[in-house]
Biotite code that builds the C-alpha atoms (Angstrom):
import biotite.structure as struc

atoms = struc.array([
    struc.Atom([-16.243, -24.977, 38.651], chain_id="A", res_id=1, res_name="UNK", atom_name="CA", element="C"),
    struc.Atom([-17.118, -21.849, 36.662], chain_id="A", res_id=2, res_name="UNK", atom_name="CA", element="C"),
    struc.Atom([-14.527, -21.302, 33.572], chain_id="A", res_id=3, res_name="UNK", atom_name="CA", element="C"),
    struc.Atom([-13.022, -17.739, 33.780], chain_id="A", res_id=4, res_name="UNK", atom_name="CA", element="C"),
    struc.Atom([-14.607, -15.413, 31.055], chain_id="A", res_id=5, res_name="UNK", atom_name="CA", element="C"),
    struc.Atom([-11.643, -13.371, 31.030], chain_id="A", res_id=6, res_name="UNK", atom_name="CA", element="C"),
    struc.Atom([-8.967, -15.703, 30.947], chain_id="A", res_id=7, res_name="UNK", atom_name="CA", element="C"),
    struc.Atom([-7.808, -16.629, 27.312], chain_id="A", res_id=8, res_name="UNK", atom_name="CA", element="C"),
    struc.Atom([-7.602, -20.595, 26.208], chain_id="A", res_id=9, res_name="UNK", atom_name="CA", element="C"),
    struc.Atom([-5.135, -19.753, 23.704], chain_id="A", res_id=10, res_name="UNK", atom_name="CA", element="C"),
    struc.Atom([-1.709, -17.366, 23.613], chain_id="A", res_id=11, res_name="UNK", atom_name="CA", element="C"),
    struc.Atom([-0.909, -15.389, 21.731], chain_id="A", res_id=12, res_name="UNK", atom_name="CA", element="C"),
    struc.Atom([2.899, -16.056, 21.176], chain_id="A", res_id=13, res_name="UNK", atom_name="CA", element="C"),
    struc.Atom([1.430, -19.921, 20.462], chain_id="A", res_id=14, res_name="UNK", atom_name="CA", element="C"),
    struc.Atom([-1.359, -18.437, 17.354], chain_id="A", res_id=15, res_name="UNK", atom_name="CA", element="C"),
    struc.Atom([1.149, -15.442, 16.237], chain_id="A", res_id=16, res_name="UNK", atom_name="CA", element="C"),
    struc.Atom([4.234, -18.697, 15.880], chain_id="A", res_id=17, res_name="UNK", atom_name="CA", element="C"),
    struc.Atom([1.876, -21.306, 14.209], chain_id="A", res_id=18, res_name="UNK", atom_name="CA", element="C"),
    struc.Atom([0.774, -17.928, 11.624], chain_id="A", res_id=19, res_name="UNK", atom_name="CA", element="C"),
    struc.Atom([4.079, -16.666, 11.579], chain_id="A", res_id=20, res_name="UNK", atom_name="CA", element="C"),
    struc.Atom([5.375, -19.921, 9.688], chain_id="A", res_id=21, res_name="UNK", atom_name="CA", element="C"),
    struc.Atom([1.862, -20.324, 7.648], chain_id="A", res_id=22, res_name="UNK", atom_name="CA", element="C"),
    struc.Atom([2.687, -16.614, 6.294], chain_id="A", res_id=23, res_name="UNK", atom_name="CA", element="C"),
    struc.Atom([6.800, -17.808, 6.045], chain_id="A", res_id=24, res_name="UNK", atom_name="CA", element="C"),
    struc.Atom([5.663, -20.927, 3.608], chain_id="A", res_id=25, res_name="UNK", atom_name="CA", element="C"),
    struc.Atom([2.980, -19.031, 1.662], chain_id="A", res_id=26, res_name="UNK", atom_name="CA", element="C"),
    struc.Atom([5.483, -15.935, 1.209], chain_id="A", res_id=27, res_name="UNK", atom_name="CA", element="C"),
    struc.Atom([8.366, -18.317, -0.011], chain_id="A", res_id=28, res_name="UNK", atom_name="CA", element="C"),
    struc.Atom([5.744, -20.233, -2.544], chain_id="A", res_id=29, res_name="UNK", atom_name="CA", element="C"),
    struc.Atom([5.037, -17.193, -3.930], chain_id="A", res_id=30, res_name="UNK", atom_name="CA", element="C"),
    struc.Atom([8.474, -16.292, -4.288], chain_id="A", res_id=31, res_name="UNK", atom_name="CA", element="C"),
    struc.Atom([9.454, -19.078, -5.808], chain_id="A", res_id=32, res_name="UNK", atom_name="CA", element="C"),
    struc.Atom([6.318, -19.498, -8.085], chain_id="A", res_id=33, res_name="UNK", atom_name="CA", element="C"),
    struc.Atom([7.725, -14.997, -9.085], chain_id="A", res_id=34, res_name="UNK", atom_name="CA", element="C"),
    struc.Atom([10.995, -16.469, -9.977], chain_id="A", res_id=35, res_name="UNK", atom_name="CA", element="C"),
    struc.Atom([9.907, -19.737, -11.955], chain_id="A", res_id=36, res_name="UNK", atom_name="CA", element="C"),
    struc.Atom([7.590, -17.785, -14.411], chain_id="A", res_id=37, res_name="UNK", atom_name="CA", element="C"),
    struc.Atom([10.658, -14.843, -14.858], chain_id="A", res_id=38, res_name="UNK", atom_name="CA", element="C"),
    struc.Atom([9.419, -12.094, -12.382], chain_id="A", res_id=39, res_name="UNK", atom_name="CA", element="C"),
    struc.Atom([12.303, -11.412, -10.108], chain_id="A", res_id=40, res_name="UNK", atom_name="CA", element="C"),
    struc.Atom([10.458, -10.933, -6.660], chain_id="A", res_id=41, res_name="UNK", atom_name="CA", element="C"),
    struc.Atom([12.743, -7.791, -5.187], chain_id="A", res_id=42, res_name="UNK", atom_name="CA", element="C"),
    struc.Atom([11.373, -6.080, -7.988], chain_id="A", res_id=43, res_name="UNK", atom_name="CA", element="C"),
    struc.Atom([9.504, -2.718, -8.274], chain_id="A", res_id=44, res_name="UNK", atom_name="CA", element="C"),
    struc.Atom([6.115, -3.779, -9.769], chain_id="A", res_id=45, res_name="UNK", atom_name="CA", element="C"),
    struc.Atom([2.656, -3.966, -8.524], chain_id="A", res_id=46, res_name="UNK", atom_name="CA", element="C"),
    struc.Atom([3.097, -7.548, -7.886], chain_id="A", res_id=47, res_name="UNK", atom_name="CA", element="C"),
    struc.Atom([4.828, -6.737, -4.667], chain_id="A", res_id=48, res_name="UNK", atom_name="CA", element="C"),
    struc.Atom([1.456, -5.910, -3.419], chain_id="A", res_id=49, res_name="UNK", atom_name="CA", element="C"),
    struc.Atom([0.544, -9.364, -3.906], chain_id="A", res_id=50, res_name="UNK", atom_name="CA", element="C"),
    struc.Atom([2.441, -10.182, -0.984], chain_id="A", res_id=51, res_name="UNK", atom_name="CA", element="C"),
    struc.Atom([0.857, -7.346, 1.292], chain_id="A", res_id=52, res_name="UNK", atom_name="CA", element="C"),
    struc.Atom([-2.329, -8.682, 0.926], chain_id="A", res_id=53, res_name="UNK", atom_name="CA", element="C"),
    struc.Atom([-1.542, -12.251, 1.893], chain_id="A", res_id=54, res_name="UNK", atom_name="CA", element="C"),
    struc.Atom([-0.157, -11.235, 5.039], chain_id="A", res_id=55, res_name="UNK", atom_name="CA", element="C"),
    struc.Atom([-3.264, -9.187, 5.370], chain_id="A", res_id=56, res_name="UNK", atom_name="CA", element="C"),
    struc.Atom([-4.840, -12.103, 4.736], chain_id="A", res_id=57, res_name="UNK", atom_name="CA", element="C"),
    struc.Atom([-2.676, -14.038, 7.152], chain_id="A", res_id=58, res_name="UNK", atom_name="CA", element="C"),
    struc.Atom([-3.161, -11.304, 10.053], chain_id="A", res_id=59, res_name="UNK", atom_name="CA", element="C"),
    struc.Atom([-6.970, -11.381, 10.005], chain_id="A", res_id=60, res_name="UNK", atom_name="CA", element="C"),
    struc.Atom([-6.883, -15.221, 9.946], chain_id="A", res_id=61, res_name="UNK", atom_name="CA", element="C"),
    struc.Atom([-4.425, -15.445, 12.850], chain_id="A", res_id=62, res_name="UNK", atom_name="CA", element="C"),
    struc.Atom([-6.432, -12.731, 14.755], chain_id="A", res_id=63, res_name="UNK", atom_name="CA", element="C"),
    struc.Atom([-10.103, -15.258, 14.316], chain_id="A", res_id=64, res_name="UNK", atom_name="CA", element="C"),
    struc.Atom([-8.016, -17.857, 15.312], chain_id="A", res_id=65, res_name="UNK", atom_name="CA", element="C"),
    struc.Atom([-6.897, -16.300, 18.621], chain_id="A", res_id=66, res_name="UNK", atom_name="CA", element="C"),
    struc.Atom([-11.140, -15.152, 19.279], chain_id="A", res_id=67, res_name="UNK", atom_name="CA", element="C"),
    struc.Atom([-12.118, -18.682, 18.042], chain_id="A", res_id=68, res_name="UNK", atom_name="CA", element="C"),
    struc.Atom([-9.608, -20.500, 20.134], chain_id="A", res_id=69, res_name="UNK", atom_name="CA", element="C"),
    struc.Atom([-9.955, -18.332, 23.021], chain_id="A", res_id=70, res_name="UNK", atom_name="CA", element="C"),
    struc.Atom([-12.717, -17.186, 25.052], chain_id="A", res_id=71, res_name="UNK", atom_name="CA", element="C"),
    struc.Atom([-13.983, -15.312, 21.768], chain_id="A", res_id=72, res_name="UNK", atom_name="CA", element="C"),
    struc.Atom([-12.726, -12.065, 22.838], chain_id="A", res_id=73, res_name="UNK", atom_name="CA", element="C"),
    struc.Atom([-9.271, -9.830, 21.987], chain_id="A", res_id=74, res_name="UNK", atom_name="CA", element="C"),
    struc.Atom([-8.086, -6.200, 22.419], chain_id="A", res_id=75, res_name="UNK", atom_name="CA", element="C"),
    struc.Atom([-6.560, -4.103, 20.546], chain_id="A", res_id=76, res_name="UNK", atom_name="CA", element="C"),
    struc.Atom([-3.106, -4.472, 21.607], chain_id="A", res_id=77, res_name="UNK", atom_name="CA", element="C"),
    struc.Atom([-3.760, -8.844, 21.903], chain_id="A", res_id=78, res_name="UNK", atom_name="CA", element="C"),
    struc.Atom([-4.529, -7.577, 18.221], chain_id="A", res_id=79, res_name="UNK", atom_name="CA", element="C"),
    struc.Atom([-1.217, -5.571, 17.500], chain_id="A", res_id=80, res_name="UNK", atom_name="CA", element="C"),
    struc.Atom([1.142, -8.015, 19.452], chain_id="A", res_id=81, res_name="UNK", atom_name="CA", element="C"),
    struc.Atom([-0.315, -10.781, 17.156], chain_id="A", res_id=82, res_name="UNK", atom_name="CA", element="C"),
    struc.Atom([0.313, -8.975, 14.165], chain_id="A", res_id=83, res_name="UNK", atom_name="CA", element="C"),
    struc.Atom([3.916, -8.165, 15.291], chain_id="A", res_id=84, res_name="UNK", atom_name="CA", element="C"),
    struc.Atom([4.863, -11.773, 16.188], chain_id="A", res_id=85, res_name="UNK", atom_name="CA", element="C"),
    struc.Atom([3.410, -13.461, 12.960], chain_id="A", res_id=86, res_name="UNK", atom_name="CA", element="C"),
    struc.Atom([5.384, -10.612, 10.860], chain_id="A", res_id=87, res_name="UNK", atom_name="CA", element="C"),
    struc.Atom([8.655, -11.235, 13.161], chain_id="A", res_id=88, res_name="UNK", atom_name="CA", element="C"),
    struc.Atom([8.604, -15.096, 12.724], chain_id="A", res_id=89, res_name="UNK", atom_name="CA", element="C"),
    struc.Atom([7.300, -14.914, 9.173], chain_id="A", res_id=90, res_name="UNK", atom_name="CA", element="C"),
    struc.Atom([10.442, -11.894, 8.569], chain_id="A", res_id=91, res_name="UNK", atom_name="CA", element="C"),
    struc.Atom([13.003, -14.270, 10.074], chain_id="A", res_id=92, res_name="UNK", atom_name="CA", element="C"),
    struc.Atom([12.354, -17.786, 8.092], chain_id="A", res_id=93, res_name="UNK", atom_name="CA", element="C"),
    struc.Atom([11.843, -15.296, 4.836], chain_id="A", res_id=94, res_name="UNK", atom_name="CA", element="C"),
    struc.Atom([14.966, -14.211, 5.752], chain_id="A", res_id=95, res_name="UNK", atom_name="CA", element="C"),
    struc.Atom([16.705, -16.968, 6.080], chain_id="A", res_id=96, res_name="UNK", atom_name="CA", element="C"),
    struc.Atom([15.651, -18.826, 3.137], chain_id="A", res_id=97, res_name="UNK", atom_name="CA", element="C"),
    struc.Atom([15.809, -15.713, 1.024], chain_id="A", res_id=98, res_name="UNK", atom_name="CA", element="C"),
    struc.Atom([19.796, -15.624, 2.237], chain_id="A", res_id=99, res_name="UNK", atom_name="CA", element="C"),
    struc.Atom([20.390, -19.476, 1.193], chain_id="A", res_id=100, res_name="UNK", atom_name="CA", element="C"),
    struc.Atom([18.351, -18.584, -1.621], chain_id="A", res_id=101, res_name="UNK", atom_name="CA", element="C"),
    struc.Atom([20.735, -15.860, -3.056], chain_id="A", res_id=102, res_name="UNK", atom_name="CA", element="C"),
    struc.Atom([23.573, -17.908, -2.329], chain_id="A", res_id=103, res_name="UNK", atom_name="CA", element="C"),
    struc.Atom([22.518, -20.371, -4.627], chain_id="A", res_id=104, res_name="UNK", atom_name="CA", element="C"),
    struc.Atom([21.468, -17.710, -7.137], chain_id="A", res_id=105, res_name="UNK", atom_name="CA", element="C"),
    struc.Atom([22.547, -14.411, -6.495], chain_id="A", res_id=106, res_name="UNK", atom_name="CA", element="C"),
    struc.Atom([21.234, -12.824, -10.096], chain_id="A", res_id=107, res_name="UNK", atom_name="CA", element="C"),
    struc.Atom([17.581, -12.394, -8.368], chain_id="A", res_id=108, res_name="UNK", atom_name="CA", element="C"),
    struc.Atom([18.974, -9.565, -6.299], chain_id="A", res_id=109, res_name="UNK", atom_name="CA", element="C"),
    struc.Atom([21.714, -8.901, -8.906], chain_id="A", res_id=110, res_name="UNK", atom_name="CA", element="C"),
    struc.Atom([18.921, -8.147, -11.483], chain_id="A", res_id=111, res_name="UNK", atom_name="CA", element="C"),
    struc.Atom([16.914, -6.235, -8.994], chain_id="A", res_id=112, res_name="UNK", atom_name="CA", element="C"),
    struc.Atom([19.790, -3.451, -8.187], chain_id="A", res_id=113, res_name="UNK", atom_name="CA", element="C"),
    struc.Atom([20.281, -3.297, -11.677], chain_id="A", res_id=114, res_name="UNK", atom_name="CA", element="C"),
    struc.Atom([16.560, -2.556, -12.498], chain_id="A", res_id=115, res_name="UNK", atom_name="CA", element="C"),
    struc.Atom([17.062, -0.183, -9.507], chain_id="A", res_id=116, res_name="UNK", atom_name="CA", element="C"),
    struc.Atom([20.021, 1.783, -10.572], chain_id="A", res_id=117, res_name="UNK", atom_name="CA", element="C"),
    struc.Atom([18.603, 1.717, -14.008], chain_id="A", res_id=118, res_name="UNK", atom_name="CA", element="C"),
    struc.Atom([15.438, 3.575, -12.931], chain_id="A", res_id=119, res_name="UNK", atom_name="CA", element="C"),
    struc.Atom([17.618, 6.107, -11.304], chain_id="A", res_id=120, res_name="UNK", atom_name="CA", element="C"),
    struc.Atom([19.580, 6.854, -14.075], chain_id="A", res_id=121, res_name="UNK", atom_name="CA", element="C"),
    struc.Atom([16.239, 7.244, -15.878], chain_id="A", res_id=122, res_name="UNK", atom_name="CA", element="C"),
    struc.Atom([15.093, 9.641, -13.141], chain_id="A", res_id=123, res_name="UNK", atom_name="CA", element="C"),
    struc.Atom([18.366, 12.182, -14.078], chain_id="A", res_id=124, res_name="UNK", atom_name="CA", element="C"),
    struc.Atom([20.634, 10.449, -11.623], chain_id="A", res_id=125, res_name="UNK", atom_name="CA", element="C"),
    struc.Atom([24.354, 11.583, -12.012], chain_id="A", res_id=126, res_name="UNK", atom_name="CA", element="C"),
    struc.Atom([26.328, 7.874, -12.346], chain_id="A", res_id=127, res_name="UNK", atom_name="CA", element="C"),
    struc.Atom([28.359, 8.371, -9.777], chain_id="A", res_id=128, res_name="UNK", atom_name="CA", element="C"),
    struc.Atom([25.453, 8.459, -7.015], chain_id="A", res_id=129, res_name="UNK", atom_name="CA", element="C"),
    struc.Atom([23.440, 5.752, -8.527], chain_id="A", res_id=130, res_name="UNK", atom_name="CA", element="C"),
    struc.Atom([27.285, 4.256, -7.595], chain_id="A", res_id=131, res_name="UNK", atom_name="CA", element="C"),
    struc.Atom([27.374, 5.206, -4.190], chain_id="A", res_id=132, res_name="UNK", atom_name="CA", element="C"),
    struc.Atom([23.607, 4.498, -3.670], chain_id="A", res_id=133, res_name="UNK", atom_name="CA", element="C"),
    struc.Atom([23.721, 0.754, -5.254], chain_id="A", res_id=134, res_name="UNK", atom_name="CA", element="C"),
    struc.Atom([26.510, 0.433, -2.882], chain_id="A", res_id=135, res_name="UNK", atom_name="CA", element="C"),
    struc.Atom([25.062, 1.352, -0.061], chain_id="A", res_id=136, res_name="UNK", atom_name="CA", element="C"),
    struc.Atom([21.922, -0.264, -0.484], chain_id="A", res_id=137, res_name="UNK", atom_name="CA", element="C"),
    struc.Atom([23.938, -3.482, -1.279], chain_id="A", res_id=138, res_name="UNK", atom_name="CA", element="C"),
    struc.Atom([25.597, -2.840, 2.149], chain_id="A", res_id=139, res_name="UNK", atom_name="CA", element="C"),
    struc.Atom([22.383, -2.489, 4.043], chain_id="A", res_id=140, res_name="UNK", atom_name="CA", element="C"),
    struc.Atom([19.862, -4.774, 2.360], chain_id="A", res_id=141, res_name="UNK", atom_name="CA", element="C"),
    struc.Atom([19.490, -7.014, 5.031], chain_id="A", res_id=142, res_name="UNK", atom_name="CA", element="C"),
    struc.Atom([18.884, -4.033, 7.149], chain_id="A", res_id=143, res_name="UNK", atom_name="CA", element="C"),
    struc.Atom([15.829, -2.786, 5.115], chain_id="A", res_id=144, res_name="UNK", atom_name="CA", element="C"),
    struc.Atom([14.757, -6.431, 4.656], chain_id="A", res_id=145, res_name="UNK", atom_name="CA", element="C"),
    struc.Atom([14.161, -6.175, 8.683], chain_id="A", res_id=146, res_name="UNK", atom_name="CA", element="C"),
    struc.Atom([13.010, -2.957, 9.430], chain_id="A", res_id=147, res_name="UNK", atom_name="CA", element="C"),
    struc.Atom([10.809, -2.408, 5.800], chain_id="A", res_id=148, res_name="UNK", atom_name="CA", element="C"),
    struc.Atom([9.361, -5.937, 6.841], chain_id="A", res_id=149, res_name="UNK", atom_name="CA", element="C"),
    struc.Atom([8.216, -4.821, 10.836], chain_id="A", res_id=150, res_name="UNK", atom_name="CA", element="C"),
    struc.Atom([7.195, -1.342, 9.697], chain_id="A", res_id=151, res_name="UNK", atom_name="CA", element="C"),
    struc.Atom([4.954, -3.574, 7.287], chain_id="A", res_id=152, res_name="UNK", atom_name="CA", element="C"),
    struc.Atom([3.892, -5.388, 10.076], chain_id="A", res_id=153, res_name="UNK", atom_name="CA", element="C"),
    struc.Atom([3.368, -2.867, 12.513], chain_id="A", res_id=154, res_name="UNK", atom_name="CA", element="C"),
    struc.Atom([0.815, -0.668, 9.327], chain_id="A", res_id=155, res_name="UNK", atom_name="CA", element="C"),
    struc.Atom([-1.341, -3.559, 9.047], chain_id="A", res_id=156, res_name="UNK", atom_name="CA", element="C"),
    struc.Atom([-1.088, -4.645, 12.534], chain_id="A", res_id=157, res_name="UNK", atom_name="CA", element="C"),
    struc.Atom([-2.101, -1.365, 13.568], chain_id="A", res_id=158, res_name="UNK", atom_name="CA", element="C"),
    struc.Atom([-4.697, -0.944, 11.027], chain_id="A", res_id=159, res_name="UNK", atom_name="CA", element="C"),
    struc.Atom([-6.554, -4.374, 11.147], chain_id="A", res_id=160, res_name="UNK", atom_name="CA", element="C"),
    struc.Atom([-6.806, -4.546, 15.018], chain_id="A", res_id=161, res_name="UNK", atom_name="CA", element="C"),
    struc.Atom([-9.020, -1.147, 14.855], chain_id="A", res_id=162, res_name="UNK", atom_name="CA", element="C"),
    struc.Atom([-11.641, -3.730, 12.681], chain_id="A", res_id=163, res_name="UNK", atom_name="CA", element="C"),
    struc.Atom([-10.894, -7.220, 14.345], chain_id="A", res_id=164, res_name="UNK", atom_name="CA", element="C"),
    struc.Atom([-10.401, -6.186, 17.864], chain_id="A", res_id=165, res_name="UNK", atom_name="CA", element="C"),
    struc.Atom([-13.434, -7.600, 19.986], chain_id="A", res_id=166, res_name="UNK", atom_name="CA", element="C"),
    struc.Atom([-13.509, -6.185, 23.825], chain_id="A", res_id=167, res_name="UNK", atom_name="CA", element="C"),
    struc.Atom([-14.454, -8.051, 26.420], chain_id="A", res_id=168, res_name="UNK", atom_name="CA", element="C"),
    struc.Atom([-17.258, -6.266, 28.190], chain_id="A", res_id=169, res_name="UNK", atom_name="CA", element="C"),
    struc.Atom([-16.511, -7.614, 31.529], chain_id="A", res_id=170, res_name="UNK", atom_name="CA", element="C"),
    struc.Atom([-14.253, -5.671, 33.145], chain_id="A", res_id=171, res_name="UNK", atom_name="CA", element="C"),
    struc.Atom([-10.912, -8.108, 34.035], chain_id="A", res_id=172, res_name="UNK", atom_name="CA", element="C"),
    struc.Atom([-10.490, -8.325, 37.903], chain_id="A", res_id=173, res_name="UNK", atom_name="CA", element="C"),
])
């Protein structure tokens, strides 16, 4: 029997899962190493960017994966779908264990919306809407948490696939 060219060994819901968590534990260890050494880790430094690059990282390793595992090929949308579902599994353990995590210590984010409103103020803020913005971004944290973290995902998904994607050049019957 001849083995398909076209059909893929591998899924990509099963590589984008097994990433998804791989990005989830690396993103929490270097959360947790932020907040042992004194950085708070929802702050506004250039640190931050730290953690775009490993899921950079993570993207183009989960995308070599797939073309290793598979039958060496992947499109650009195999690409973008990959991206997506590593940043949505990685998005929802963060989440998680950044919720337990404030439970247990709820000055992280405390200190961050202070930092936050205090930079406002700075910026000629009247008090009463750095107010009204601290409590509204209080109220929708979570909310940005999601959507900031699949827009992320979506950029470098997006922008990655143009240089990873491989085509197969056999047309798929």
């Amino acid at each position: 029997m001849e083995e398909n060219l076209n059909e893929s060994k591998t899924s990509v819901w099963s590589v984008g899962l097994k990433f998804g968590v791989i990005l989830a534990v690396v993103s929490i260890c270097f959360t947790l190493v932020r907040t042992i050494l004194g950085d708070n880790p929802y702050g506004d430094d250039w640190k931050k960017w730290l953690g775009v690059i490993i899921m950079i990282v993570v993207v183009v390793l989960a995308q070599k994966n797939f073309k290793d595992s598979g039958n060496g090929y992947m499109s650009y949308g195999q690409g973008l779908g990959l991206a997506m579902v590593v940043t949505i599994v990685s998005i929802v353990i963060g989440g998680i264990f950044s919720y337990v995590y404030n439970l247990i210590d709820p000055t992280v984010l405390e200190d961050a919306f202070k930092q936050m409103a205090e930079k406002m103020e700075e910026g000629g803020q009247k008090e009463e809407q750095v107010a009204v913005a601290m409590e509204w971004t209080k109220k929708l944290f979570w909310v940005f948490y999601l959507i900031g973290g699949i827009f992320m995902g979506f950029i470098i998904g997006l922008i990655v696939s143009i240089f990873t994607q491989k085509t197969n050049p056999e047309p798929s019957i």
